[in-house]
FIDREN-188465 format. One record per atom (N, C-alpha, C): residue in one letter; y, z, x; residue number from 0. Coordinates in pm, 1 decimal, m for minus. Example, Ala and Ser with C-alpha at 12.3 -4.5 7.8 and 13.67 -1.06 7.14 Angstrom:
<recs>
+---+----------+----------+----------+-----+
: r :        Y :        Z :        X :   k :
+---+----------+----------+----------+-----+
: a :   m569.0 :    780.0 :   1319.0 :   0 :
: a :   m450.0 :    780.0 :   1230.0 :   0 :
: a :   m330.0 :    780.0 :   1320.0 :   0 :
: s :   m225.0 :    708.0 :   1285.0 :   1 :
: s :   m106.0 :    714.0 :   1367.0 :   1 :
: s :      3.0 :    787.0 :   1290.0 :   1 :
+---+----------+----------+----------+-----+
</recs>
This chain:
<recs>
+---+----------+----------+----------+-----+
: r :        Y :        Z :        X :   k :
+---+----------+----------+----------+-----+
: x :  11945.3 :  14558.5 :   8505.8 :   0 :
: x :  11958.1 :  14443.6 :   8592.6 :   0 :
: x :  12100.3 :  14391.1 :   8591.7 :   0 :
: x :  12118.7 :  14357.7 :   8666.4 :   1 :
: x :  12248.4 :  14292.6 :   8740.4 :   1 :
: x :  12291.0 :  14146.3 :   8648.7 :   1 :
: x :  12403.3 :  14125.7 :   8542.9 :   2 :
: x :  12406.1 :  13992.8 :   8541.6 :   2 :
: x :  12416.5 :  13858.0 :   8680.2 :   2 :
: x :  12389.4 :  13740.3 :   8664.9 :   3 :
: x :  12413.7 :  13658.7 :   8770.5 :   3 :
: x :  12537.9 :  13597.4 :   8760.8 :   3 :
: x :  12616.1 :  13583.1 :   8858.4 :   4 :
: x :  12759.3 :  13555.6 :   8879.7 :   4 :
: x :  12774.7 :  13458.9 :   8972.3 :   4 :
: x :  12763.9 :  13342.8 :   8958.7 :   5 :
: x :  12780.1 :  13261.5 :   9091.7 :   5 :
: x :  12808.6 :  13099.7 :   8998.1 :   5 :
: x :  12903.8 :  13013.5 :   9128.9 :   6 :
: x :  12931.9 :  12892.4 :   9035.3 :   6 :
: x :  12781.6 :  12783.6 :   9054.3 :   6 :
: x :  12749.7 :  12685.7 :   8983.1 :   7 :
: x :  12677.2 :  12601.7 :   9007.5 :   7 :
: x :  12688.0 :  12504.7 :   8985.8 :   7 :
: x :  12634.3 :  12401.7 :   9003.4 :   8 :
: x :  12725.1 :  12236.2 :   8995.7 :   8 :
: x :  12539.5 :  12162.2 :   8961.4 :   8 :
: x :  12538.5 :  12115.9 :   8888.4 :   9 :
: x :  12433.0 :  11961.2 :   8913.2 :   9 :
: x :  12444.7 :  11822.8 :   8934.0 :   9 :
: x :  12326.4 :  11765.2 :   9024.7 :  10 :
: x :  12344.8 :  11623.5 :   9025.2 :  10 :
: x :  12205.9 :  11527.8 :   9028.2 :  10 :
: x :  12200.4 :  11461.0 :   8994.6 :  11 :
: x :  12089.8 :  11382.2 :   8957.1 :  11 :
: x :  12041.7 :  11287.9 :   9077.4 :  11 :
: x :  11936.9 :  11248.7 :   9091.8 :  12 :
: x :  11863.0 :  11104.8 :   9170.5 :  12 :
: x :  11916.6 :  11126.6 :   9312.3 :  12 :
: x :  12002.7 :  10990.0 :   9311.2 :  13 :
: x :  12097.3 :  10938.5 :   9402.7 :  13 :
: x :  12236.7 :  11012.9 :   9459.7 :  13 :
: x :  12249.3 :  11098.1 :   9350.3 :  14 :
: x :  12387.8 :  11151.3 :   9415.6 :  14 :
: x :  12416.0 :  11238.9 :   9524.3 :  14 :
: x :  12275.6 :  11294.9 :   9579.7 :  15 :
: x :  12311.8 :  11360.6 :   9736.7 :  15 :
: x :  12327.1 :  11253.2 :   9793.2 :  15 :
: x :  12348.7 :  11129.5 :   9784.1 :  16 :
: x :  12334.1 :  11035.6 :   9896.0 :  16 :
: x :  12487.3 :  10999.7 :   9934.2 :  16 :
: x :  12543.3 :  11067.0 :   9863.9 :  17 :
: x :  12736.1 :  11058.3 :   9871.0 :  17 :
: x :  12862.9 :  11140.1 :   9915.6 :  17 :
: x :  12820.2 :  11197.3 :  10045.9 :  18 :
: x :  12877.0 :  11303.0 :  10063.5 :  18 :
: x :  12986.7 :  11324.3 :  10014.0 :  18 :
: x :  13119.1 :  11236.3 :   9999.7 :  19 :
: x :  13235.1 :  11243.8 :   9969.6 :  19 :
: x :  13208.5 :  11269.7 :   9834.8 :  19 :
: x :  13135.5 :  11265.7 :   9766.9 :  20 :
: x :  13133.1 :  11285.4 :   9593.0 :  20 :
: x :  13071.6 :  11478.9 :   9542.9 :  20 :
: x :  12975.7 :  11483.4 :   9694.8 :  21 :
: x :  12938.0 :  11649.7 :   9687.6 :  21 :
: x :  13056.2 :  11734.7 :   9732.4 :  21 :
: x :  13184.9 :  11699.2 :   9771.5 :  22 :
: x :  13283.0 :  11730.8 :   9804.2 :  22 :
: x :  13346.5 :  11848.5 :   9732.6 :  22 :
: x :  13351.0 :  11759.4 :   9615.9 :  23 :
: x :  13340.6 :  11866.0 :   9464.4 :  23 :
: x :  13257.8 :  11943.0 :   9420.3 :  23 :
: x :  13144.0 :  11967.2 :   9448.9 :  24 :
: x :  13049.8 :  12040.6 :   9455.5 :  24 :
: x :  13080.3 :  12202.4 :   9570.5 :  24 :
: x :  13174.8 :  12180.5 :   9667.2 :  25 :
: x :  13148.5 :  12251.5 :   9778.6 :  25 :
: x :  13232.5 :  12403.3 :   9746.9 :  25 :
: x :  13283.2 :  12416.8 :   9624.0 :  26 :
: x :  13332.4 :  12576.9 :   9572.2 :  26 :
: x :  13205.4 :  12626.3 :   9507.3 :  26 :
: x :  13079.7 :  12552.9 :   9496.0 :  27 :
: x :  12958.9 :  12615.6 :   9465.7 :  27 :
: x :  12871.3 :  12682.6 :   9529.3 :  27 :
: x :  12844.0 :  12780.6 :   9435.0 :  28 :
: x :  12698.4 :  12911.7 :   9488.4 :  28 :
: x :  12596.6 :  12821.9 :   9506.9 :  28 :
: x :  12546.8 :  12748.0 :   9399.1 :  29 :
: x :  12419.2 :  12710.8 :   9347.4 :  29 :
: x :  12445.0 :  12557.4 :   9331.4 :  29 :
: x :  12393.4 :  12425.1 :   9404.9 :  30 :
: x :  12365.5 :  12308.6 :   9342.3 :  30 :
: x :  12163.1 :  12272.6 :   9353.3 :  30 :
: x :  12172.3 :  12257.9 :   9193.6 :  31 :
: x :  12063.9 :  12189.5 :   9191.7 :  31 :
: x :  12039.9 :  12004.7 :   9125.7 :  31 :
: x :  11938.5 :  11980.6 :   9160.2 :  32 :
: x :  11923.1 :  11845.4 :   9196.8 :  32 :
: x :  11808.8 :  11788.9 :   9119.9 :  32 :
: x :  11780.1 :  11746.0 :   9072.5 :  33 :
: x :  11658.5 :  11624.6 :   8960.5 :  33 :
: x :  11639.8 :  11489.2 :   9059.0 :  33 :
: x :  11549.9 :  11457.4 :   9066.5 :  34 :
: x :  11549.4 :  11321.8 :   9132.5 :  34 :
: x :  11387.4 :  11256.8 :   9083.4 :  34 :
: x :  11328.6 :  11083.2 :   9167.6 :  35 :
: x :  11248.0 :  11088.6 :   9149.9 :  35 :
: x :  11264.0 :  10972.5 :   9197.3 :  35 :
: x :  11186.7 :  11004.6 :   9335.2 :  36 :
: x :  11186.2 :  10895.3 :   9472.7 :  36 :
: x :  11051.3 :  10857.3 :   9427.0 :  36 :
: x :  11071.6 :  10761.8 :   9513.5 :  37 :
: x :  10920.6 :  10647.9 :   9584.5 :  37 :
: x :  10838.7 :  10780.7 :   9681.4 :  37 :
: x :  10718.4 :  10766.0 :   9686.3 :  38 :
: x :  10671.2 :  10848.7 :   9771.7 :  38 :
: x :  10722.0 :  10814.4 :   9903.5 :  38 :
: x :  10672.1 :  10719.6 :   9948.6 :  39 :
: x :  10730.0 :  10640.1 :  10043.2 :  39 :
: x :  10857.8 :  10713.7 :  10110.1 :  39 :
: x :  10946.6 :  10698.8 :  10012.6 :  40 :
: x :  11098.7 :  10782.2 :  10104.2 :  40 :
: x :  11136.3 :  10940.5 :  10074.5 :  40 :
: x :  11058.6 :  10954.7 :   9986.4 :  41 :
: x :  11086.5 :  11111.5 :   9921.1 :  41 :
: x :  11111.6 :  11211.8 :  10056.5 :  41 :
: x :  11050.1 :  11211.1 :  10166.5 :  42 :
: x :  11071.9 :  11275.0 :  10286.8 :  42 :
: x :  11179.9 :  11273.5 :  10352.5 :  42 :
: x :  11223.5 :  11163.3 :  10399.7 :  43 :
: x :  11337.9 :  11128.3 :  10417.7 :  43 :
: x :  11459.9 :  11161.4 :  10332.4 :  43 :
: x :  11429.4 :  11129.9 :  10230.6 :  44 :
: x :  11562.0 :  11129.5 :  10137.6 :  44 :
: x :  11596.7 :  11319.7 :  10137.6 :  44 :
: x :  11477.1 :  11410.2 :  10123.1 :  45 :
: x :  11504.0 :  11530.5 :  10141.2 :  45 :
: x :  11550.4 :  11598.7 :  10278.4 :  45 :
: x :  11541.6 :  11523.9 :  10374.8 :  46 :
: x :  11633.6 :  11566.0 :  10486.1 :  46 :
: x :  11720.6 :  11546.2 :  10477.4 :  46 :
: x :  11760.4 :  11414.9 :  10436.7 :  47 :
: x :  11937.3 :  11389.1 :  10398.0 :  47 :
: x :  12016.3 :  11486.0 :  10282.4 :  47 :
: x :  11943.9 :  11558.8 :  10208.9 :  48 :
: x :  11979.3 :  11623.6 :  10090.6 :  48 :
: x :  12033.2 :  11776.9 :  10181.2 :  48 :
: x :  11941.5 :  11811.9 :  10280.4 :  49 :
: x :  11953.9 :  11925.4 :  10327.3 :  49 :
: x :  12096.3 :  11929.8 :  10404.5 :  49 :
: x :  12197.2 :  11827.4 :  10458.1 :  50 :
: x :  12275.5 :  11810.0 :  10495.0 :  50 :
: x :  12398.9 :  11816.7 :  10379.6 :  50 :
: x :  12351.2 :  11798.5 :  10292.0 :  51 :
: x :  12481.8 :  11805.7 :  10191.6 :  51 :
: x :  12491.8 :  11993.5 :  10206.9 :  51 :
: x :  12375.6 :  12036.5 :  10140.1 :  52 :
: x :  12363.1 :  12154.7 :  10181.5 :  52 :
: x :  12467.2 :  12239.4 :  10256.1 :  52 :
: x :  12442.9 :  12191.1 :  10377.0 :  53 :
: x :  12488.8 :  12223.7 :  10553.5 :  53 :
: x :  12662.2 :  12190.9 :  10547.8 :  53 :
: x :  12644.2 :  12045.8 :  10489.1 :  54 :
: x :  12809.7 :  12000.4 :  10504.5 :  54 :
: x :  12927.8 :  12125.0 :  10382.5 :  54 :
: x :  12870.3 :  12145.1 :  10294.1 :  55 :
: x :  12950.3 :  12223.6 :  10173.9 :  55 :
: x :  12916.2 :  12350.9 :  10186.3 :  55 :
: x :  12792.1 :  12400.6 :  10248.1 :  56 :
: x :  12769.3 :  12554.8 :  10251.3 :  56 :
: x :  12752.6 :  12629.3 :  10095.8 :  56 :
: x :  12637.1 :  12514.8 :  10029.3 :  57 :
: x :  12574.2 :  12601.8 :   9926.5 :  57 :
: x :  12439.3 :  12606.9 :   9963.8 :  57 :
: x :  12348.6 :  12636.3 :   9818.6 :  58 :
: x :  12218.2 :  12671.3 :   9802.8 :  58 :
: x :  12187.9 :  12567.8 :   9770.2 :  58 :
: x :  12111.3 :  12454.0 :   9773.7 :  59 :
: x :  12035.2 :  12382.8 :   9709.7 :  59 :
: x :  11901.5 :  12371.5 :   9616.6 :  59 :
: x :  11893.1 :  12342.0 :   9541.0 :  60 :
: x :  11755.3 :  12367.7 :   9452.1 :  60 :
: x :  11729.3 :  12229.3 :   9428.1 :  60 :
: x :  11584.9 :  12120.5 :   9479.1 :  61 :
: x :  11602.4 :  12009.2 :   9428.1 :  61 :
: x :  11438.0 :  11989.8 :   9378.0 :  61 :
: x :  11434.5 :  11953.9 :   9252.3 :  62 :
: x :  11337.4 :  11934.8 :   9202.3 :  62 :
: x :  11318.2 :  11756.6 :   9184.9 :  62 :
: x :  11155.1 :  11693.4 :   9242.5 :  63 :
: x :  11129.2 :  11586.3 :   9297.0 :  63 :
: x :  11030.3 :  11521.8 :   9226.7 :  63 :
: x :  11028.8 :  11426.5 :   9168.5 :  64 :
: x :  10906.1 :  11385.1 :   9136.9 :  64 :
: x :  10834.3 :  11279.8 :   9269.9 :  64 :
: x :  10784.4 :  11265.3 :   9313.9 :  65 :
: x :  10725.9 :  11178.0 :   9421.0 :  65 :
: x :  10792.8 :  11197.5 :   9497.6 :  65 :
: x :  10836.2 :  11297.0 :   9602.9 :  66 :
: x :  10910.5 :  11340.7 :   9682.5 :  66 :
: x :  10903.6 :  11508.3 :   9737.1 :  66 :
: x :  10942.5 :  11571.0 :   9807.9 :  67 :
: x :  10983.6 :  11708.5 :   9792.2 :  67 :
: x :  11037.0 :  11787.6 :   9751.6 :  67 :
: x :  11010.1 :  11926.8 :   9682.6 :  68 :
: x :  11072.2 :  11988.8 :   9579.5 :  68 :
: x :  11060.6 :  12126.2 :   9627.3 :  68 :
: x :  11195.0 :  12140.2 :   9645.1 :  69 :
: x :  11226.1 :  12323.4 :   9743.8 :  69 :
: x :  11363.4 :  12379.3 :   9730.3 :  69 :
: x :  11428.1 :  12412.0 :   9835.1 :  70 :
: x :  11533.5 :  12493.1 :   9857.9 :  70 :
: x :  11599.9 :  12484.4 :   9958.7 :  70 :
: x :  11676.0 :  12530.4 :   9989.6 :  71 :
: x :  11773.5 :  12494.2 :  10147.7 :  71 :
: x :  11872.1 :  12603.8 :  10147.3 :  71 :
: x :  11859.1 :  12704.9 :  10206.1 :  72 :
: x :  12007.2 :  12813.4 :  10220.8 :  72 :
: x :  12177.7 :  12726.5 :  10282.0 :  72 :
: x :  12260.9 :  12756.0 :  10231.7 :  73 :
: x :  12381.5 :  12697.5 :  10298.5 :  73 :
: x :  12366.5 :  12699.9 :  10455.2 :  73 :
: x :  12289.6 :  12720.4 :  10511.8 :  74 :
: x :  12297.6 :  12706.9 :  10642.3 :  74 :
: x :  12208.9 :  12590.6 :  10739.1 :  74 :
: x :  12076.8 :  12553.1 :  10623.3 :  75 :
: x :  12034.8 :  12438.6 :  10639.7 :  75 :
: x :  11876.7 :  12515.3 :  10668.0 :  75 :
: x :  11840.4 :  12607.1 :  10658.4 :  76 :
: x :  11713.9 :  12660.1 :  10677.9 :  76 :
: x :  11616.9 :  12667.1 :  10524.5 :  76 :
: x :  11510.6 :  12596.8 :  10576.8 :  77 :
: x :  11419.7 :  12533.0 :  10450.1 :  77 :
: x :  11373.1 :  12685.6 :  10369.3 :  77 :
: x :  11407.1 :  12707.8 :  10249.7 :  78 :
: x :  11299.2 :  12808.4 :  10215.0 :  78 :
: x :  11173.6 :  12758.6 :  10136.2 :  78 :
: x :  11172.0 :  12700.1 :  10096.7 :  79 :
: x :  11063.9 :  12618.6 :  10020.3 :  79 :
: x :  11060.3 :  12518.6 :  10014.8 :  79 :
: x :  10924.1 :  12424.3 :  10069.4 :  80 :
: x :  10931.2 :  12228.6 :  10083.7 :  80 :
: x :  10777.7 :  12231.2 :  10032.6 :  80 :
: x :  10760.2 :  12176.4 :   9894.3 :  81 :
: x :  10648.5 :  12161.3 :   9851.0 :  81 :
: x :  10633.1 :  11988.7 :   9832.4 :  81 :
: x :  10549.0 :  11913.3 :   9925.4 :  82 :
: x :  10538.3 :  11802.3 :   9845.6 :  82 :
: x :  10515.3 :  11765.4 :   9693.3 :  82 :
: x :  10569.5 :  11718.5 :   9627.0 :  83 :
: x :  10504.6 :  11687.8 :   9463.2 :  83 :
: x :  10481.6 :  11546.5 :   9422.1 :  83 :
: x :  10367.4 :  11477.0 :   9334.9 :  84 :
: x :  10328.7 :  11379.5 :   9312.1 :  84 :
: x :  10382.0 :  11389.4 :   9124.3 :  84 :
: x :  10301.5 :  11338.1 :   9069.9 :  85 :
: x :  10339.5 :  11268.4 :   8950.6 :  85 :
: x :  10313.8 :  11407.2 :   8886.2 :  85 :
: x :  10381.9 :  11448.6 :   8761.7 :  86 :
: x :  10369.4 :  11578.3 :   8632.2 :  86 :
: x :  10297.0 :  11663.8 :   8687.5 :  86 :
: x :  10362.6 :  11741.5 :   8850.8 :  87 :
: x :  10383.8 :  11896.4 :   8895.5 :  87 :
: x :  10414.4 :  11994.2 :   8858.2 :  87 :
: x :  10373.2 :  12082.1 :   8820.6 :  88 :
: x :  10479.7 :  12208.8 :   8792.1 :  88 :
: x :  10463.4 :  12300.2 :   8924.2 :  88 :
: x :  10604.0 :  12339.4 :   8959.0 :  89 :
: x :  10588.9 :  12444.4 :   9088.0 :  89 :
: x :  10701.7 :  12552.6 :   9061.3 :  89 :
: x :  10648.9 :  12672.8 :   9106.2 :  90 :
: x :  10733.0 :  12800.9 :   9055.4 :  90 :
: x :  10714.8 :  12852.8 :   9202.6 :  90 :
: x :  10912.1 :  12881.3 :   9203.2 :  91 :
: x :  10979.0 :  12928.9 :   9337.1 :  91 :
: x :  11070.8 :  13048.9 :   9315.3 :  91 :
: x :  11085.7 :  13105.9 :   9384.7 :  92 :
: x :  11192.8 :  13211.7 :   9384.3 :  92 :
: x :  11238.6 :  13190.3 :   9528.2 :  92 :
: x :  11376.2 :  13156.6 :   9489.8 :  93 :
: x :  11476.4 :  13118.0 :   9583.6 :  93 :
: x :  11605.3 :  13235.4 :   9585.1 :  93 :
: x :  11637.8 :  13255.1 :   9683.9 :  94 :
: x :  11731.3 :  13387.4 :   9687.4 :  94 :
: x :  11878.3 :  13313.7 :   9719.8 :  94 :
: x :  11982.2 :  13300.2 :   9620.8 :  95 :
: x :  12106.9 :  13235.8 :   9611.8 :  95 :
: x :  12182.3 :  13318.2 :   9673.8 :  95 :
: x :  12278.0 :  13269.3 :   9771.6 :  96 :
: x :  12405.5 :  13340.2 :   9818.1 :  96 :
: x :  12536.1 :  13269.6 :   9771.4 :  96 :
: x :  12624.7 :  13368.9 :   9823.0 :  97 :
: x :  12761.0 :  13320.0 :   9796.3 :  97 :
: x :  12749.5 :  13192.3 :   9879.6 :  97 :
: x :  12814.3 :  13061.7 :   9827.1 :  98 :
: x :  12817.9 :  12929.3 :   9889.4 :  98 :
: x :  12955.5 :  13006.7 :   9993.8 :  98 :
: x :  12906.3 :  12917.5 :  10107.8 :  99 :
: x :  13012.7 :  12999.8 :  10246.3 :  99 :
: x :  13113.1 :  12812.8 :  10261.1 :  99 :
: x :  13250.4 :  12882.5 :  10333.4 : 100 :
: x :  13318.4 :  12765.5 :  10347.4 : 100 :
: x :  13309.1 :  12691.8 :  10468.1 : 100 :
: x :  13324.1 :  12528.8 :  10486.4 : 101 :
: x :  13322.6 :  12479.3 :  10610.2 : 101 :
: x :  13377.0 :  12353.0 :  10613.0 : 101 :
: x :  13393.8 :  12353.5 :  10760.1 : 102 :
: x :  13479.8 :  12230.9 :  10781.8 : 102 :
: x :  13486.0 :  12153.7 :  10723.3 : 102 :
: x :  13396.4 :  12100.4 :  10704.2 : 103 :
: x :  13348.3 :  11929.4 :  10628.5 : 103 :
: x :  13431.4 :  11976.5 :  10491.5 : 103 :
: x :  13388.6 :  12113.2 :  10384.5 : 104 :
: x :  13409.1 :  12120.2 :  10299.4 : 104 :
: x :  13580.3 :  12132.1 :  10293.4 : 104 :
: x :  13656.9 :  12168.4 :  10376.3 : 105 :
: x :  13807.3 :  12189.5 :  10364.1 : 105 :
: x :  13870.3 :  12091.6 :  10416.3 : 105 :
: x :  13791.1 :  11979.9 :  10512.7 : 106 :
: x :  13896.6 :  11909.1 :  10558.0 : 106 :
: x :  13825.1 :  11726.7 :  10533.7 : 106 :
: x :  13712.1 :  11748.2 :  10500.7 : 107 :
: x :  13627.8 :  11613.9 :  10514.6 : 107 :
: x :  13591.6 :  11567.3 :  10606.0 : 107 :
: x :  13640.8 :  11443.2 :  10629.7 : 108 :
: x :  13620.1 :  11325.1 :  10703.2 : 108 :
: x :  13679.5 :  11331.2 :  10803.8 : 108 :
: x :  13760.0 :  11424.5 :  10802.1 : 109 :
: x :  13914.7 :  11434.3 :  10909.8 : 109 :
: x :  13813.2 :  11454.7 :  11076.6 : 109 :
: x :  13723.9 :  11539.1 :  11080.5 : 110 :
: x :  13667.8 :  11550.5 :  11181.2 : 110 :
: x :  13607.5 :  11466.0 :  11251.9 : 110 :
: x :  13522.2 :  11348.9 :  11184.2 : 111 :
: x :  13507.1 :  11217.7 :  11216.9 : 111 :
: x :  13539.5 :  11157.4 :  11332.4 : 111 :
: x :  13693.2 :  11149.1 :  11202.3 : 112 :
: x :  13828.4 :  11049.3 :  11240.9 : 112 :
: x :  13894.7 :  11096.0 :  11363.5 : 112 :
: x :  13905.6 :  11259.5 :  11389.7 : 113 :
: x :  13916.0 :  11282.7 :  11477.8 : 113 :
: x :  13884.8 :  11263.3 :  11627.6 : 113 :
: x :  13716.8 :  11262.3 :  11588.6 : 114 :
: x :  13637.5 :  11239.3 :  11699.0 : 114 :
: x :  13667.0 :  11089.0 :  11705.7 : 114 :
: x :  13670.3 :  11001.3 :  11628.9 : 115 :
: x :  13643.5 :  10828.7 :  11735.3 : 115 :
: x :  13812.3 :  10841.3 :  11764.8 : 115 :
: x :  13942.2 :  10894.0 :  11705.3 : 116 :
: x :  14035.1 :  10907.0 :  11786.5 : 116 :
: x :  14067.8 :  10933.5 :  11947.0 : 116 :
: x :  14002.4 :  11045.2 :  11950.5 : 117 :
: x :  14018.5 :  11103.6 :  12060.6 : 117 :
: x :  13880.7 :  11007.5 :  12188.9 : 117 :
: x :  13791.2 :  10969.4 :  12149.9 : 118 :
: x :  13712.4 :  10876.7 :  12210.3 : 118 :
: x :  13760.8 :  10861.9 :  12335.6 : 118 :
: x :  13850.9 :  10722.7 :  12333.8 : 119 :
: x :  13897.5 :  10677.0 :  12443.5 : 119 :
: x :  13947.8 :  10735.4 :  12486.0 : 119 :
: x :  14042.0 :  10864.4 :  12493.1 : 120 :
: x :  14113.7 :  10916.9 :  12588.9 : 120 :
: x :  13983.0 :  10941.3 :  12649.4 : 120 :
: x :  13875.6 :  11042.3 :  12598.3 : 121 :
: x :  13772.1 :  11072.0 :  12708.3 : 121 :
: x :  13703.2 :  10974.9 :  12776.4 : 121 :
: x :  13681.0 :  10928.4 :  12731.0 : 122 :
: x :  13637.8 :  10801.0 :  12847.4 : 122 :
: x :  13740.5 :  10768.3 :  12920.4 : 122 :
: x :  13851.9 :  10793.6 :  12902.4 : 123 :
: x :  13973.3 :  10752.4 :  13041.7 : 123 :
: x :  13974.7 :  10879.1 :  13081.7 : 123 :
: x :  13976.3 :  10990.4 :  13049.0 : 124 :
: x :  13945.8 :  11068.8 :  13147.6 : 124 :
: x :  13834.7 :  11104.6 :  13234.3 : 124 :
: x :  13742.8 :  11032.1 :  13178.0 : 125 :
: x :  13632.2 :  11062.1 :  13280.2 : 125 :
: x :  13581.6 :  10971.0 :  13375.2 : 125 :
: x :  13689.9 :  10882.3 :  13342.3 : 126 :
: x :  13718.3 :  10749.0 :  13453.5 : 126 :
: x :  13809.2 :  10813.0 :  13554.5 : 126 :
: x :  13923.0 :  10865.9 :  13514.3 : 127 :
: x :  13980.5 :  10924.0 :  13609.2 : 127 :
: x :  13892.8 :  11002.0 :  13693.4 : 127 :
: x :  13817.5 :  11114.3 :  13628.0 : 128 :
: x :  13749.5 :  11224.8 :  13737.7 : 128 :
: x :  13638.9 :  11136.7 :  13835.0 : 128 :
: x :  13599.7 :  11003.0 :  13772.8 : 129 :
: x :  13463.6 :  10936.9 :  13824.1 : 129 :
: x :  13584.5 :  10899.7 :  13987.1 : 129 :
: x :  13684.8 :  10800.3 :  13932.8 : 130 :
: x :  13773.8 :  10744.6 :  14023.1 : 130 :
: x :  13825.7 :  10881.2 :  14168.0 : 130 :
: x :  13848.8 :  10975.7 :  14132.4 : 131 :
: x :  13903.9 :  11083.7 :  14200.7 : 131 :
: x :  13798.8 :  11074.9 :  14274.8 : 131 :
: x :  13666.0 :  11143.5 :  14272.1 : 132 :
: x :  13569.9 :  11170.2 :  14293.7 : 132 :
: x :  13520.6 :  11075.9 :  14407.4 : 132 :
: x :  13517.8 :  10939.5 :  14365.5 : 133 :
: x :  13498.2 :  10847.2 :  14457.2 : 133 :
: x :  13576.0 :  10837.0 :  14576.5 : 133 :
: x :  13739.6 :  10851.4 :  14556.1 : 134 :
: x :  13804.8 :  10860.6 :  14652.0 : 134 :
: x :  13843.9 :  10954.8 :  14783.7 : 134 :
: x :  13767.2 :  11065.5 :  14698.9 : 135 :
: x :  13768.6 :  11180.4 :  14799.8 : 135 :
: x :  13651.9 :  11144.4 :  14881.6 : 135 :
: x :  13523.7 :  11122.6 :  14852.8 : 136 :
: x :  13412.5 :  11069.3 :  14916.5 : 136 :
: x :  13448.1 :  10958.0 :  14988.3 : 136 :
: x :  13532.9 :  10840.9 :  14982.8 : 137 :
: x :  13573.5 :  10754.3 :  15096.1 : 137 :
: x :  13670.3 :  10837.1 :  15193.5 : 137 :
: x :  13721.2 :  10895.7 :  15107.6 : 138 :
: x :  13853.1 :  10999.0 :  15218.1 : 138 :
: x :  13711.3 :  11019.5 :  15350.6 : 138 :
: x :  13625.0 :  11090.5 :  15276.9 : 139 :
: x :  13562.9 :  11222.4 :  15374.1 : 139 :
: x :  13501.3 :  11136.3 :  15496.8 : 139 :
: x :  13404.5 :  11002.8 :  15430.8 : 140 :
: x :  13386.9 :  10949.5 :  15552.0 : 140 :
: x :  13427.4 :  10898.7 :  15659.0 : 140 :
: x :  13590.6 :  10798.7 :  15596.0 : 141 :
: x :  13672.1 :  10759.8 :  15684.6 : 141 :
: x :  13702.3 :  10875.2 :  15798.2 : 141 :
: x :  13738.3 :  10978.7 :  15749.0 : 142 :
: x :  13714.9 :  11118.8 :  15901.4 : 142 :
: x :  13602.5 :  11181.2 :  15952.1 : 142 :
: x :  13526.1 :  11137.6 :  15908.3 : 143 :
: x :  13374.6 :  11161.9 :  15933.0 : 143 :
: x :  13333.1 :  11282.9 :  15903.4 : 143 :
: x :  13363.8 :  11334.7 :  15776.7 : 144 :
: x :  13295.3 :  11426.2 :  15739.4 : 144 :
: x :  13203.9 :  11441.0 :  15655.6 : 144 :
: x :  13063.5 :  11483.4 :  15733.4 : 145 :
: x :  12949.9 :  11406.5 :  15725.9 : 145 :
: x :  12853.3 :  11513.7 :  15672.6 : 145 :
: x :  12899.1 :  11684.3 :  15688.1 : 146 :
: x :  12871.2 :  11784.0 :  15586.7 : 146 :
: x :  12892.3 :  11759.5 :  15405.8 : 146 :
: x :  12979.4 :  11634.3 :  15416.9 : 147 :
: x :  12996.9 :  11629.2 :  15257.5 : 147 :
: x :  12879.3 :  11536.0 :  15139.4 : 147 :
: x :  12805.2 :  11614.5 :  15099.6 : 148 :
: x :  12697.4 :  11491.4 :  15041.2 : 148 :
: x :  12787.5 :  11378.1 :  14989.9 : 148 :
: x :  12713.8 :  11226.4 :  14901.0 : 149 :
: x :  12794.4 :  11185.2 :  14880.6 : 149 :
: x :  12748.3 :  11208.0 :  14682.7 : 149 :
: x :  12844.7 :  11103.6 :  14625.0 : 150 :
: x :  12860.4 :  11089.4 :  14528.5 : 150 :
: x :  12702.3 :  11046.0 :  14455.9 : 150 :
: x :  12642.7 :  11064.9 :  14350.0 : 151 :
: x :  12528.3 :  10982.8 :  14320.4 : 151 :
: x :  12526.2 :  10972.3 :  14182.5 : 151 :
: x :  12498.3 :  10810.5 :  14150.0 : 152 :
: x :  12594.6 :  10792.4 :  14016.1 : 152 :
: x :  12430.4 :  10802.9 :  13954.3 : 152 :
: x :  12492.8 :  10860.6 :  13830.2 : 153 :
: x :  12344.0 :  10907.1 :  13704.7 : 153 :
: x :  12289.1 :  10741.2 :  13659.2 : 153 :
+---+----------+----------+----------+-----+
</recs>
């Protein structure tokens, strides 16, 4: 048999809830996870977990007490979601890959920041195309060209 070769990182409870802190986590093969939600949010809280996942491009392994307890490939596809209640035992075989690299993981937040940057220009540009648009449609009628449908705002 093959020794296993891959990095792994752990974190407890609350700490998927921090993306900027799984940051450090994101040169990892393998993060696994301990927690022990309210039933109540345990669902929830494991969708948000699957995104750390997604954002760093590892494996996740998160074991739940009153919550869900499974797996997540770096790509965000569930391999195992077992609900669990109080002193569960559940046995999984989860197939680990190389953790893959990604945006979030090389640049952060920058993409964000990017996006509400760039915001307003698009909305002024799509004021412009709305404005153009309109004006050609007054053009057309003022000459009566009446083959041209008109404008119809969404």
């Amino acid at each position: 048999r093959e020794p296993l070769n891959f990095a792994t990182s752990m974190a407890i409870c609350f700490d998927f809830d921090f993306p900027y802190l799984f940051r450090q986590a994101s040169n990892s093969d393998l993060v696994i996870g301990a927690s022990w939600y309210w039933a109540s949010i345990g669902n929830s809280f494991w969708n948000h977990n699957i995104f750390r996942a997604i954002e760093n491009g590892f494996t996740m392994i998160k074991c739940a007490e009153e919550g869900i307890t499974g797996g997540v490939d770096p790509y965000g596809r569930t391999l195992v979601a077992i609900p669990s209640l109080m002193n569960e035992v559940h046995v999984m075989e989860i197939p680990v890959q190389k953790g893959i690299t990604t945006f979030y993981s090389i640049l952060g937040w920058a993409f964000g920041w990017i996006c509400v940057f760039l915001s307003p220009l698009m909305l002024f540009l799509l004021m412009l195309e709305r404005i153009r648009k309109e004006c050609i449609w007054v053009c057309c009628r003022r000459h009566n060209y009446s083959d041209i449908p008109p404008i119809v705002s969404p």
